[in-house]
N, C-alpha and C positions, 0 to 999 in steps of 0.2 A: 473444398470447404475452407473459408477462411479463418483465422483463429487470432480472436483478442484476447491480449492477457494483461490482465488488471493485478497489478503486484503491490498493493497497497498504499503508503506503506499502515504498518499500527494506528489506532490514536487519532485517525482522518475522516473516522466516518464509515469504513469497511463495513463492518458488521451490517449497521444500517440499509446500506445498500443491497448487500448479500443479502438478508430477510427480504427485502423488495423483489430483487428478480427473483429468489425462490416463492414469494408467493406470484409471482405472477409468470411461474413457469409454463403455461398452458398459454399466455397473452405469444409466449418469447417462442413457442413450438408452433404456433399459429402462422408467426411471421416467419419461420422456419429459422430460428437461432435457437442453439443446444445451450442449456449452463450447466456449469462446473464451478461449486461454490467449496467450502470448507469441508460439508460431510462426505461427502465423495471424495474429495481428495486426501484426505484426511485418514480415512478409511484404507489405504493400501494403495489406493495409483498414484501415489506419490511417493512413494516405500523408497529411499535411498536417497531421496534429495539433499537428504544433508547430512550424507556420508561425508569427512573430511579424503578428497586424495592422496594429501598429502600422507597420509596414514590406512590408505585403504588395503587391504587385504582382498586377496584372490573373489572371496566369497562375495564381500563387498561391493568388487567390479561386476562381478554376475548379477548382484542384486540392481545395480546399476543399469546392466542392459537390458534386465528384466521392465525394471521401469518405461523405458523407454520404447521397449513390445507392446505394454500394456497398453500405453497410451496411443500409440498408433494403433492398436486392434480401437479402443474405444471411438475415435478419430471416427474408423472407417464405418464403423456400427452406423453413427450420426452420419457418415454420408452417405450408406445406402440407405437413410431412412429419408434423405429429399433435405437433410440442414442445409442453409449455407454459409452459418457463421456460428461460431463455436465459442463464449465468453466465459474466458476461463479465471476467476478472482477468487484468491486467496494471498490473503498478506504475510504468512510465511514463505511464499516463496525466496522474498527477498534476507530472511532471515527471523528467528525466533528473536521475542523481546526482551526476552530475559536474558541472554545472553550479550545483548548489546549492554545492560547494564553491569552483568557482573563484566566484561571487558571494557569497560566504557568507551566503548566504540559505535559508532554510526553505521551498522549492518557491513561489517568487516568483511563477509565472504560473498556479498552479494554477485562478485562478479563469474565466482564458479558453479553457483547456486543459477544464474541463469544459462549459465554455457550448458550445462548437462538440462536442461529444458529444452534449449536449442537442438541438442541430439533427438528432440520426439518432434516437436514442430519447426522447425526447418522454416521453410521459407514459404510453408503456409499462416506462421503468426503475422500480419498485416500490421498491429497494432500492438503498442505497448501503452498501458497507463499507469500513474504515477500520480496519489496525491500526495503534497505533503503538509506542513504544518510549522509555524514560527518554534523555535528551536526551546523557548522558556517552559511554553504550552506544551511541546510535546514530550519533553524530558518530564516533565511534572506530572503528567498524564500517565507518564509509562511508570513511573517511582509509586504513584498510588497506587495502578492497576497492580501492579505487585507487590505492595505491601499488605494488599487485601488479602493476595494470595500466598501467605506467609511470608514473604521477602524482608528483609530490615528494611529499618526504618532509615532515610539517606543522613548521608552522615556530611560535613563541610567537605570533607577532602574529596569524597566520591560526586560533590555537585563540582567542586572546584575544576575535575578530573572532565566532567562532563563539559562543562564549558569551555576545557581547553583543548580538549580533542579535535583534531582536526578534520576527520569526514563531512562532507554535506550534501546537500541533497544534489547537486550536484553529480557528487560520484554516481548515484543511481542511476542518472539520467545518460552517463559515460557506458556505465557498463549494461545497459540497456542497448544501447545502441554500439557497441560492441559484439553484444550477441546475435542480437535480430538487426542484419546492417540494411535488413531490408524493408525493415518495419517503421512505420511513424509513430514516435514516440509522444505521446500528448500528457502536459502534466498540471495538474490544479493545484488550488486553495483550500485549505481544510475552514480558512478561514473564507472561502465565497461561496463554495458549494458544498459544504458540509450538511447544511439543514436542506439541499436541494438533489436528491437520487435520484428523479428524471433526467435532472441536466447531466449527470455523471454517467448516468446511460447513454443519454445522446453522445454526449464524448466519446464513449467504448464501440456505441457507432459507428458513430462518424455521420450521423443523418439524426432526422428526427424520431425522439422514441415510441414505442407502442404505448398502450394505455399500462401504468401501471399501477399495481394495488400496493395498501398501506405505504404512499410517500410520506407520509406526517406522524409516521410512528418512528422512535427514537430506541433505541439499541446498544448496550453496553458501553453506557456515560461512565463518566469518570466518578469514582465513589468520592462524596463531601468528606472536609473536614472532620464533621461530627462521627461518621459513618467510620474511616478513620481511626478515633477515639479510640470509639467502640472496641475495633479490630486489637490497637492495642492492648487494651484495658482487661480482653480478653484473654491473651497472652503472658499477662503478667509484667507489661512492660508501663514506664513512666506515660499516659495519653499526654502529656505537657509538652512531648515535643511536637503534639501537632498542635498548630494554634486553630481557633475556630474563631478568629476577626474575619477572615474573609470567608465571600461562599465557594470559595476556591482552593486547594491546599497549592502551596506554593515554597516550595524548599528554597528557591533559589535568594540572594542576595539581591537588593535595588539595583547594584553595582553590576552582579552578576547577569540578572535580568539586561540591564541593557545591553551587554557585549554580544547575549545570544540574540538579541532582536536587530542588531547591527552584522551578525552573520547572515541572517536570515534576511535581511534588506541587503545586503550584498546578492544573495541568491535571484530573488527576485528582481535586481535589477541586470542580474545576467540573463534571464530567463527573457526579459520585457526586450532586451537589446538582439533578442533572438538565438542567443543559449549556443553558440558559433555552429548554428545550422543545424545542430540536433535535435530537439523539443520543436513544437507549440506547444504555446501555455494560454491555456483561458484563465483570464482571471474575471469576467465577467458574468453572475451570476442569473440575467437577463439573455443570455444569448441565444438568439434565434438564427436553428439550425436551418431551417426553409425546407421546399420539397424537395432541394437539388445535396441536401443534406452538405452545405458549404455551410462550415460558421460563421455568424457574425458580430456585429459588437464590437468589442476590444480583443479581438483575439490578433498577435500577431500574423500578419500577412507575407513576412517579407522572407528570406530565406531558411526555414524552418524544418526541410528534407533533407536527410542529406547527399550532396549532389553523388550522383550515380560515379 
């Protein structure tokens, strides 16, 4: 049984999709593909993933290879039930979101976070996905999401902090294909296929998708301005430091804005130049997978695997 795993990241559209393939879990058991979305893993077979090593404890490591039991019994469950592909999305695996903000780092541990994956799926993950998202939008994105959820409100120094950090998406794409050296790594656009969870399945594919239910339902958007306010005003805090000119909350500087969309257009233009052999990247929201489940459109063609 083969196994896709869809690592997010935040902020991309996740949710969205995950609602999609869970309603259309019986489309995805039809064509004999198992999912594994957030309640499931969320719930215990994932119990350890983000144990730090560097700090782990006896018990810890146990908890550790328990994980990694777990998921291979569940594995085998779906393979004597006749699967042959196994899609597994959740955006924590790459890391928690709040923690990239209080570190103002760009998923800091991502790279041991998928090594101990590695210990359960092996060299049956085929496929890694990867969306991500221009760096302004998605820092801003992540600062609401958690100030909804009690977090402060961003201050100069912690956008300053964010813009100067160095991770990008990038790294994820390194330590992807670090882990799984045998997997095809595939990576989008939150900005092309964000309003599109057919095509983001067809991706995790690799072929054309099944029929799937509620594509046109929308999924833990980013709270407004106004909404925001609210949150504040709730609290007992000043609403004046979020302004309500736009329909967007946007902490960042003009200045600042640019520098992360000139990161992010760096990314993109390593990604388009073929990502030195590790990624494809669809950036084409049109793209037709065909029966032979080869994509097409603008999807890099040229050396995208990495060589054996």
């Amino acid at each position: 049984m083969d196994v896709v795993l869809h690592i997010g990241v935040h902020r991309t559209g996740t949710t969205t999709v995950q609602r999609v393939m869970g309603a259309s879990r019986e489309t995805l058991v039809a064509g004999r593909i198992a999912y594994w979305g957030p309640k499931r893993l969320r719930g215990g077979l994932f119990q350890g993933l983000s144990d730090d090593p560097s700090q782990m404890l006896p018990w810890q490591a146990r908890r550790r290879k328990r994980m990694a039991g777990r998921i291979k019994l569940a594995m085998e469950t779906h393979r004597q039930e006749g699967m042959r592909t196994l899609l597994v999305s959740e955006e924590n695996i790459a890391g928690m979101l709040r923690p990239n903000l209080t570190r103002q780092s760009l998923y800091p541990d991502v790279d041991t976070r998928l090594a101990r994956l590695a210990e359960a799926f092996g060299n049956r993950c085929i496929r890694v996905a990867i969306g991500i998202r221009c760096y302004d939008r998605y820092w801003s994105s992540a600062l609401a999401f958690a100030l909804a959820r009690g977090g402060p409100p961003p201050t100069s120094q912690m956008c300053g902090a964010l813009v100067a950090q160095p991770r990008r998406w990038r790294d994820l794409v390194h330590a992807a294909a670090q882990a799984f050296p045998q997997a095809e790594i595939v990576v989008w656009t939150h900005e092309a296929l964000a309003a599109r969870p057919e095509q983001q399945v067809a991706a995790l594919l690799g072929g054309p998708a099944p029929r799937l239910k509620a594509i046109r339902d929308w999924h833990n958007a980013s709270p407004t301005p106004g909404a925001l306010r609210e949150v504040m005003m709730d609290r007992g805090e000043d609403p004046g430091l979020i302004s309500e000119m736009s329909g967007k909350f946007m902490p960042f500087t003009a200045l600042q804005r640019a520098a992360l969309r000139c990161q992010y257009a760096e990314d993109l233009g390593w990604l388009r130049g073929g990502a030195d052999g590790l990624a494809r990247y669809i950036d084409d929201p049109s793209t037709d997978w065909g029966a032979t489940g080869q994509g097409r459109g603008h999807l890099n063609d040229g050396e995208h695997r990495r060589l054996a």
